[in-house]
C-alpha positions as CSV (number, residue, x, y, z in Angstrom):
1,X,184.8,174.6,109.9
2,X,187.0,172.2,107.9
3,X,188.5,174.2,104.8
4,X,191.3,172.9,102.5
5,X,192.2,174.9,99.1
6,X,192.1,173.3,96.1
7,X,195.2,173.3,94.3
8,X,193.6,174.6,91.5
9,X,192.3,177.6,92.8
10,X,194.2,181.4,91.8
11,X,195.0,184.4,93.5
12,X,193.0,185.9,90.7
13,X,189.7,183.6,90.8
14,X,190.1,184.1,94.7
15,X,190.1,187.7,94.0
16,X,186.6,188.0,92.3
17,X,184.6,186.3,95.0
18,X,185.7,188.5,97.8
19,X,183.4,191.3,98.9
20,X,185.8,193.7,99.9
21,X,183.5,195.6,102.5
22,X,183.6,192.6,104.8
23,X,187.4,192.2,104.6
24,X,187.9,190.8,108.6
25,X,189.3,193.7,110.8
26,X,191.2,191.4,112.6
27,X,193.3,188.2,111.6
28,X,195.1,185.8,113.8
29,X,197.5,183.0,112.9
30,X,199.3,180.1,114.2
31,X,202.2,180.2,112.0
32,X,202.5,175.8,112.3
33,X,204.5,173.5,110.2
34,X,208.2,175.3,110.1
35,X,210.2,172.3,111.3
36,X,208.2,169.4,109.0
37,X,208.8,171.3,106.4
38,X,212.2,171.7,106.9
39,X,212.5,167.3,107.7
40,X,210.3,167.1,104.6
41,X,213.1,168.7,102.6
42,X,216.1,167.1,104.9
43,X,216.6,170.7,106.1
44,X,217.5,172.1,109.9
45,X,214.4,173.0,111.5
46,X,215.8,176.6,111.3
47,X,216.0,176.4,107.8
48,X,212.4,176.2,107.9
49,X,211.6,179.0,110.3
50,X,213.8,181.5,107.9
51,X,211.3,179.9,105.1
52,X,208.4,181.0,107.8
53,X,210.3,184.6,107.8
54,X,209.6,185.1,104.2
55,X,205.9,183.8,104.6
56,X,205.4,186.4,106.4
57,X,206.3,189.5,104.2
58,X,204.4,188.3,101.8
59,X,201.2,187.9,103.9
60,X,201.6,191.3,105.7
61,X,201.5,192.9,102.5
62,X,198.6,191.0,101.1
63,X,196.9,192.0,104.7
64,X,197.8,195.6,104.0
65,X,196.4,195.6,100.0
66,X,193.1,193.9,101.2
67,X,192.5,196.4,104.2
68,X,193.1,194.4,107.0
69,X,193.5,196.5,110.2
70,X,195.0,193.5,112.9
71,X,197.4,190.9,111.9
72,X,198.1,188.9,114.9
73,X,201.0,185.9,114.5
74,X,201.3,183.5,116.6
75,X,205.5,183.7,116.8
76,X,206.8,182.3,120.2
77,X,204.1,180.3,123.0
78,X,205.0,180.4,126.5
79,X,205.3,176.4,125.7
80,X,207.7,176.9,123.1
81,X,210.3,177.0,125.7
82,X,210.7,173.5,126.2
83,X,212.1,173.2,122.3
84,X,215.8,172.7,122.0
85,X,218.0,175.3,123.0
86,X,219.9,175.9,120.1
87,X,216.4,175.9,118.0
88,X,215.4,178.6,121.0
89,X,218.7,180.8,120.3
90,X,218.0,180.4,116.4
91,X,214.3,181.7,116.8
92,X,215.5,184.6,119.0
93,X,218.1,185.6,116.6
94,X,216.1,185.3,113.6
95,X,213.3,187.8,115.7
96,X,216.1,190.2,115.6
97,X,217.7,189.7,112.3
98,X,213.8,190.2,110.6
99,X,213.3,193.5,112.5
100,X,216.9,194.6,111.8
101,X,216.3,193.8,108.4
102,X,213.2,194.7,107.5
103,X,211.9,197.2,110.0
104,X,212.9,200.5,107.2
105,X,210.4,198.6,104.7
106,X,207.7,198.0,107.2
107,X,208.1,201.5,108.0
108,X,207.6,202.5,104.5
109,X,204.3,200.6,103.8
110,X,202.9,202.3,106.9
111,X,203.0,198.9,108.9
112,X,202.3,199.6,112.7
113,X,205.2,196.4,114.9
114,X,203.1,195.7,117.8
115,X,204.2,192.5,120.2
116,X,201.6,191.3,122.9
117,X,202.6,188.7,125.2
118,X,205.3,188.2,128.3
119,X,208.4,190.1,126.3
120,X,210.1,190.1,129.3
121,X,211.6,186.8,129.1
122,X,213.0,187.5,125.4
123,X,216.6,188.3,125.7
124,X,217.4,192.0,126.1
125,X,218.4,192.6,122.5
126,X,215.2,190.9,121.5
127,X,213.2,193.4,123.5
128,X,214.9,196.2,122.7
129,X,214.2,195.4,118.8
130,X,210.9,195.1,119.4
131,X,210.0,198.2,121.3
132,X,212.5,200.2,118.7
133,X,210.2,198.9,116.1
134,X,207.0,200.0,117.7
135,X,208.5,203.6,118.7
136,X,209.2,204.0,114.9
137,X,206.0,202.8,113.3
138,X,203.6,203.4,116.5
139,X,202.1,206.2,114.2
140,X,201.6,204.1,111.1
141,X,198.1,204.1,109.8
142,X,198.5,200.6,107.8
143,X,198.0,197.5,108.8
144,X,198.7,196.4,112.9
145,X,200.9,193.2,112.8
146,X,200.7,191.7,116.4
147,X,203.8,189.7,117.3
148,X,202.9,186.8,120.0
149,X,206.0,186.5,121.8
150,X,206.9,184.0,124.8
151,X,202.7,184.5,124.5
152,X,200.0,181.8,126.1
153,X,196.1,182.7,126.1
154,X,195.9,181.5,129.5
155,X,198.6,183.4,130.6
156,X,197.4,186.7,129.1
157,X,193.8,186.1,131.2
158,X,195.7,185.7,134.4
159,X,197.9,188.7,133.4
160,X,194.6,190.5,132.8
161,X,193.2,189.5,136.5
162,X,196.5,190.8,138.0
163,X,196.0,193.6,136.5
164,X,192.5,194.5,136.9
165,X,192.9,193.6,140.5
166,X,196.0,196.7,140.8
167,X,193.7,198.9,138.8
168,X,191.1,198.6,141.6
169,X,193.6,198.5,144.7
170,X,194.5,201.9,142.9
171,X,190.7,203.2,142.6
172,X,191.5,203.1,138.8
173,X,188.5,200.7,138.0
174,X,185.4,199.6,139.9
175,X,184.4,195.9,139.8
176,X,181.0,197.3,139.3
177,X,182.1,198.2,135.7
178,X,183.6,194.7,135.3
179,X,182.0,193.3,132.1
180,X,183.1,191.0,129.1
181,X,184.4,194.2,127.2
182,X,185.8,196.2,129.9
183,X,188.0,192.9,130.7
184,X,189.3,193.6,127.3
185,X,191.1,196.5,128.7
186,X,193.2,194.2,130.3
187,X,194.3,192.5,128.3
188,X,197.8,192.4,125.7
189,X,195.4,193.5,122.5
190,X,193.4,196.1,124.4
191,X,192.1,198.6,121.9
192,X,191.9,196.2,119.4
193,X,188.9,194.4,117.8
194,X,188.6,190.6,118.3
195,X,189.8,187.9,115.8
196,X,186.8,187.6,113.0
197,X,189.1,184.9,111.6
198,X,192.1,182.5,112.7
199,X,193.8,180.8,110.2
200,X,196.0,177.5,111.3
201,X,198.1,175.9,108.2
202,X,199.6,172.5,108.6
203,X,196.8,170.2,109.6
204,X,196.7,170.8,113.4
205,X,193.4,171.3,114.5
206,X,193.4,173.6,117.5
207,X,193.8,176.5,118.7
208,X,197.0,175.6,120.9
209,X,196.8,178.5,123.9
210,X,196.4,181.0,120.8
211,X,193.7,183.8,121.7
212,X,192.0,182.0,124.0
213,X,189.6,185.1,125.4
214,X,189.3,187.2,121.7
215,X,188.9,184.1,119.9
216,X,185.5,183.2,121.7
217,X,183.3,183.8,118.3
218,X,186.5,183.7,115.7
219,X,185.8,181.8,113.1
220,X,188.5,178.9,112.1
221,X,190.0,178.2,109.1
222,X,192.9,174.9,108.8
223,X,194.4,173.5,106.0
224,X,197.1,170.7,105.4
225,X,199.3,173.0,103.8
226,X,202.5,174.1,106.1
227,X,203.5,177.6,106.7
228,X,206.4,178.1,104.6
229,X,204.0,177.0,101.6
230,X,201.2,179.4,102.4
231,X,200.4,181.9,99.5
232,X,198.3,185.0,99.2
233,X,196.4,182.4,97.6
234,X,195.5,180.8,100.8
235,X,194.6,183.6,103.2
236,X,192.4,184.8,99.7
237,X,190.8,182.2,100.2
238,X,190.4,181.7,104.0
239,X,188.9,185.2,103.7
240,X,186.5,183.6,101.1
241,X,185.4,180.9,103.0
242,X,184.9,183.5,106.5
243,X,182.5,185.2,103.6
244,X,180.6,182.8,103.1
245,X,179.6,181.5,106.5
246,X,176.5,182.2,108.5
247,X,177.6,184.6,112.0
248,X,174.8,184.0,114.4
249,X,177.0,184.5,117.7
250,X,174.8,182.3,119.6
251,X,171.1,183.2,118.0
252,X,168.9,182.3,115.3
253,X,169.4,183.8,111.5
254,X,167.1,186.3,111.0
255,X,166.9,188.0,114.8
Protein backbone atom coordinates (compact mmCIF):
# COMPACT_ATOMS: atom_id res chain seq x y z
CA UNK A 1 0.00 0.00 0.00
CA UNK A 2 3.31 1.65 0.53
CA UNK A 3 4.44 3.35 -2.87
CA UNK A 4 7.43 5.82 -3.23
CA UNK A 5 8.70 6.91 -6.86
CA UNK A 6 11.90 6.37 -7.81
CA UNK A 7 13.66 9.36 -8.75
CA UNK A 8 14.61 7.84 -11.76
CA UNK A 9 11.42 7.19 -13.18
CA UNK A 10 9.94 9.68 -16.37
CA UNK A 11 6.75 11.02 -17.32
CA UNK A 12 7.51 9.25 -20.54
CA UNK A 13 8.50 5.57 -19.09
CA UNK A 14 5.35 6.17 -16.75
CA UNK A 15 3.44 6.78 -19.85
CA UNK A 16 3.97 3.39 -21.58
CA UNK A 17 2.87 1.15 -18.70
CA UNK A 18 -0.51 2.72 -18.22
CA UNK A 19 -3.47 0.99 -19.71
CA UNK A 20 -5.49 3.88 -20.51
CA UNK A 21 -9.01 2.03 -20.35
CA UNK A 22 -8.59 1.73 -16.56
CA UNK A 23 -7.63 5.38 -16.11
CA UNK A 24 -9.50 5.76 -12.24
CA UNK A 25 -12.89 7.74 -12.74
CA UNK A 26 -12.32 9.27 -9.68
CA UNK A 27 -9.22 10.73 -7.82
CA UNK A 28 -8.90 12.22 -4.44
CA UNK A 29 -5.95 14.08 -2.75
CA UNK A 30 -4.73 15.38 0.43
CA UNK A 31 -2.77 18.19 -0.95
CA UNK A 32 -0.04 17.70 2.48
CA UNK A 33 3.37 19.20 2.85
CA UNK A 34 2.83 23.18 1.88
CA UNK A 35 4.25 24.66 5.10
CA UNK A 36 7.53 22.10 5.45
CA UNK A 37 8.27 22.91 2.36
CA UNK A 38 8.08 26.33 2.66
CA UNK A 39 10.49 25.90 6.45
CA UNK A 40 12.59 23.61 4.28
CA UNK A 41 13.43 26.53 1.98
CA UNK A 42 13.25 29.28 5.05
CA UNK A 43 10.02 30.46 3.33
CA UNK A 44 6.48 31.78 4.97
CA UNK A 45 4.23 28.90 5.16
CA UNK A 46 2.20 30.94 2.56
CA UNK A 47 4.88 30.96 0.31
CA UNK A 48 4.36 27.33 0.16
CA UNK A 49 0.62 27.14 -0.29
CA UNK A 50 1.07 29.62 -3.57
CA UNK A 51 3.83 26.80 -4.54
CA UNK A 52 0.65 24.24 -3.76
CA UNK A 53 -1.48 26.70 -6.23
CA UNK A 54 0.71 25.99 -9.09
CA UNK A 55 0.71 22.12 -8.23
CA UNK A 56 -2.38 22.20 -8.97
CA UNK A 57 -2.73 23.49 -12.63
CA UNK A 58 -0.50 21.26 -13.49
CA UNK A 59 -2.17 18.14 -12.12
CA UNK A 60 -5.73 19.20 -13.34
CA UNK A 61 -4.55 19.31 -16.65
CA UNK A 62 -2.65 15.98 -16.48
CA UNK A 63 -6.13 14.65 -14.95
CA UNK A 64 -7.90 16.17 -17.93
CA UNK A 65 -5.27 14.61 -20.80
CA UNK A 66 -5.45 11.11 -19.04
CA UNK A 67 -9.42 11.04 -18.88
CA UNK A 68 -9.98 11.42 -15.46
CA UNK A 69 -13.68 12.31 -14.73
CA UNK A 70 -13.39 13.38 -10.64
CA UNK A 71 -10.53 15.32 -9.16
CA UNK A 72 -11.25 15.73 -5.59
CA UNK A 73 -8.52 18.07 -3.42
CA UNK A 74 -8.48 18.03 -0.27
CA UNK A 75 -8.07 22.24 0.19
CA UNK A 76 -9.43 23.40 3.66
CA UNK A 77 -10.54 20.53 6.78
CA UNK A 78 -13.04 21.59 9.21
CA UNK A 79 -9.75 21.11 11.50
CA UNK A 80 -7.79 23.47 9.57
CA UNK A 81 -9.41 26.12 11.60
CA UNK A 82 -7.30 25.94 14.51
CA UNK A 83 -4.08 27.17 12.20
CA UNK A 84 -2.99 30.69 12.73
CA UNK A 85 -5.14 33.36 11.68
CA UNK A 86 -3.18 35.20 9.48
CA UNK A 87 -2.10 31.67 7.71
CA UNK A 88 -6.31 31.25 7.72
CA UNK A 89 -6.76 34.88 6.00
CA UNK A 90 -3.75 33.89 3.49
CA UNK A 91 -5.45 30.53 2.52
CA UNK A 92 -8.86 32.30 2.05
CA UNK A 93 -7.44 34.93 -0.10
CA UNK A 94 -5.33 32.77 -2.13
CA UNK A 95 -8.91 30.59 -2.75
CA UNK A 96 -10.04 33.73 -4.28
CA UNK A 97 -7.03 35.06 -6.03
CA UNK A 98 -6.77 31.20 -7.98
CA UNK A 99 -10.41 31.41 -9.12
CA UNK A 100 -10.12 35.12 -10.03
CA UNK A 101 -7.19 34.21 -11.84
CA UNK A 102 -7.64 31.32 -13.35
CA UNK A 103 -11.28 30.52 -13.60
CA UNK A 104 -11.36 31.98 -17.79
CA UNK A 105 -8.58 29.13 -18.40
CA UNK A 106 -10.47 26.47 -16.51
CA UNK A 107 -13.34 27.43 -18.45
CA UNK A 108 -11.43 27.01 -21.61
CA UNK A 109 -10.19 23.44 -21.00
CA UNK A 110 -13.79 22.48 -20.32
CA UNK A 111 -12.96 22.00 -16.42
CA UNK A 112 -16.27 21.64 -14.35
CA UNK A 113 -15.31 24.06 -10.32
CA UNK A 114 -17.26 22.01 -8.04
CA UNK A 115 -16.70 22.57 -3.91
CA UNK A 116 -18.25 19.98 -1.48
CA UNK A 117 -17.94 20.54 2.05
CA UNK A 118 -19.51 23.31 4.81
CA UNK A 119 -18.86 26.57 2.38
CA UNK A 120 -20.84 28.38 4.61
CA UNK A 121 -18.20 29.24 6.98
CA UNK A 122 -15.80 30.64 4.10
CA UNK A 123 -15.99 34.31 4.06
CA UNK A 124 -18.65 35.74 1.70
CA UNK A 125 -16.27 36.71 -1.07
CA UNK A 126 -14.95 33.17 -0.82
CA UNK A 127 -18.39 31.71 -1.46
CA UNK A 128 -19.43 33.89 -3.89
CA UNK A 129 -16.11 32.91 -6.01
CA UNK A 130 -16.81 29.58 -5.73
CA UNK A 131 -20.42 29.33 -6.76
CA UNK A 132 -19.53 32.02 -9.77
CA UNK A 133 -17.09 29.46 -10.82
CA UNK A 134 -19.49 26.56 -10.83
CA UNK A 135 -22.41 28.70 -12.54
CA UNK A 136 -19.85 29.32 -15.40
CA UNK A 137 -18.34 25.90 -15.97
CA UNK A 138 -21.43 23.76 -14.42
CA UNK A 139 -21.81 22.63 -18.17
CA UNK A 140 -18.23 21.68 -18.82
CA UNK A 141 -17.78 18.12 -20.07
CA UNK A 142 -14.00 17.82 -18.86
CA UNK A 143 -12.70 16.83 -16.00
CA UNK A 144 -14.81 17.53 -12.27
CA UNK A 145 -12.31 19.20 -9.84
CA UNK A 146 -13.87 18.87 -6.33
CA UNK A 147 -12.75 21.62 -4.03
CA UNK A 148 -12.90 20.28 -0.06
CA UNK A 149 -13.55 23.42 1.58
CA UNK A 150 -13.90 24.00 5.63
CA UNK A 151 -14.64 19.89 4.62
CA UNK A 152 -14.39 16.86 7.34
CA UNK A 153 -15.55 13.21 6.39
CA UNK A 154 -17.26 12.87 9.58
CA UNK A 155 -18.98 15.94 9.18
CA UNK A 156 -20.29 15.30 5.66
CA UNK A 157 -21.92 11.71 7.17
CA UNK A 158 -23.67 13.68 9.84
CA UNK A 159 -24.68 16.27 7.19
CA UNK A 160 -25.90 13.30 5.17
CA UNK A 161 -28.13 11.95 8.39
CA UNK A 162 -29.58 15.47 8.71
CA UNK A 163 -30.51 15.36 5.65
CA UNK A 164 -31.91 12.09 4.89
CA UNK A 165 -33.85 12.52 8.05
CA UNK A 166 -35.66 16.11 6.33
CA UNK A 167 -36.05 14.15 3.13
CA UNK A 168 -38.23 11.62 5.10
CA UNK A 169 -40.06 14.18 7.50
CA UNK A 170 -40.91 15.54 3.94
CA UNK A 171 -42.13 12.11 2.37
CA UNK A 172 -39.20 12.66 -0.08
CA UNK A 173 -37.41 9.24 0.85
CA UNK A 174 -38.54 6.17 2.58
CA UNK A 175 -36.13 4.54 5.18
CA UNK A 176 -37.22 1.36 3.40
CA UNK A 177 -34.98 2.50 0.41
CA UNK A 178 -32.19 3.36 2.78
CA UNK A 179 -29.12 1.32 1.43
CA UNK A 180 -25.27 1.90 1.22
CA UNK A 181 -25.79 3.67 -2.29
CA UNK A 182 -28.93 5.52 -1.78
CA UNK A 183 -26.97 7.15 1.35
CA UNK A 184 -24.77 8.42 -1.29
CA UNK A 185 -27.46 10.71 -2.32
CA UNK A 186 -26.79 12.48 0.64
CA UNK A 187 -24.01 13.22 0.59
CA UNK A 188 -21.54 16.49 -0.76
CA UNK A 189 -20.31 14.21 -3.93
CA UNK A 190 -23.71 12.78 -4.75
CA UNK A 191 -23.76 11.77 -8.34
CA UNK A 192 -20.44 11.09 -8.35
CA UNK A 193 -18.50 7.71 -8.43
CA UNK A 194 -16.34 6.81 -5.44
CA UNK A 195 -12.54 7.46 -5.06
CA UNK A 196 -10.71 4.29 -7.07
CA UNK A 197 -7.59 6.10 -5.87
CA UNK A 198 -6.35 8.63 -3.10
CA UNK A 199 -3.10 9.97 -3.42
CA UNK A 200 -1.30 11.52 -0.05
CA UNK A 201 2.31 13.28 -0.82
CA UNK A 202 4.45 14.15 2.04
CA UNK A 203 4.86 11.08 4.14
CA UNK A 204 1.71 11.17 6.29
CA UNK A 205 0.09 8.07 6.30
CA UNK A 206 -3.66 8.56 6.77
CA UNK A 207 -6.38 9.51 5.54
CA UNK A 208 -6.90 12.63 8.03
CA UNK A 209 -11.01 13.06 7.94
CA UNK A 210 -10.55 12.97 3.94
CA UNK A 211 -13.51 10.82 2.32
CA UNK A 212 -14.20 8.89 5.08
CA UNK A 213 -17.64 7.16 3.49
CA UNK A 214 -16.43 7.05 -0.50
CA UNK A 215 -13.06 6.04 0.43
CA UNK A 216 -14.33 2.61 1.99
CA UNK A 217 -12.55 0.49 -1.04
CA UNK A 218 -10.13 3.52 -2.43
CA UNK A 219 -7.05 2.38 -2.90
CA UNK A 220 -4.00 4.48 -1.25
CA UNK A 221 -1.11 5.71 -2.58
CA UNK A 222 1.70 8.00 -0.16
CA UNK A 223 4.98 9.13 -0.97
CA UNK A 224 7.61 11.28 0.94
CA UNK A 225 7.57 13.76 -1.59
CA UNK A 226 5.69 17.15 -0.54
CA UNK A 227 3.04 18.81 -2.53
CA UNK A 228 4.61 21.61 -4.10
CA UNK A 229 7.24 18.94 -5.57
CA UNK A 230 4.58 16.69 -7.01
CA UNK A 231 4.89 16.19 -10.91
CA UNK A 232 2.73 14.64 -13.52
CA UNK A 233 5.33 12.29 -12.94
CA UNK A 234 3.99 11.24 -9.67
CA UNK A 235 0.23 10.86 -10.12
CA UNK A 236 1.65 8.76 -13.64
CA UNK A 237 2.84 6.82 -11.57
CA UNK A 238 0.30 6.51 -8.59
CA UNK A 239 -2.04 5.57 -11.55
CA UNK A 240 0.53 2.86 -12.32
CA UNK A 241 0.83 1.37 -9.21
CA UNK A 242 -3.57 1.48 -8.76
CA UNK A 243 -2.96 -0.70 -12.16
CA UNK A 244 -1.23 -2.99 -11.05
CA UNK A 245 -2.99 -4.12 -7.89
CA UNK A 246 -5.36 -6.95 -7.32
CA UNK A 247 -9.36 -5.24 -6.46
CA UNK A 248 -11.14 -8.02 -4.69
CA UNK A 249 -13.50 -5.69 -2.50
CA UNK A 250 -13.77 -8.14 0.09
CA UNK A 251 -13.74 -11.65 -1.95
CA UNK A 252 -11.50 -14.10 -3.41
CA UNK A 253 -9.63 -13.52 -7.04
CA UNK A 254 -11.31 -15.41 -9.38
CA UNK A 255 -15.28 -15.10 -8.07
Amino acid sequence: MFSIFKKTGTVEAIDAVLDMERIPKHIGIIMDGNGRWAKKRNLPRTMGHKAGVETIRRILKECNRLGVRFLTLYAFSTENWKRPKDEVNALMSLLIEYLKNELKELHDNNVVVNYVGNTDRLPLKAQEALKEAWELTKNNTGVQMNLALNYGGREEILHGIRELVVAVEEHRFSMEDLSEESFKEFLYTKGQPDPELIIRPSGELRLSNFLLYQGAYSELWFNQIFWPDFTEAHLRQAISDYQKRDRRFGGVKGE
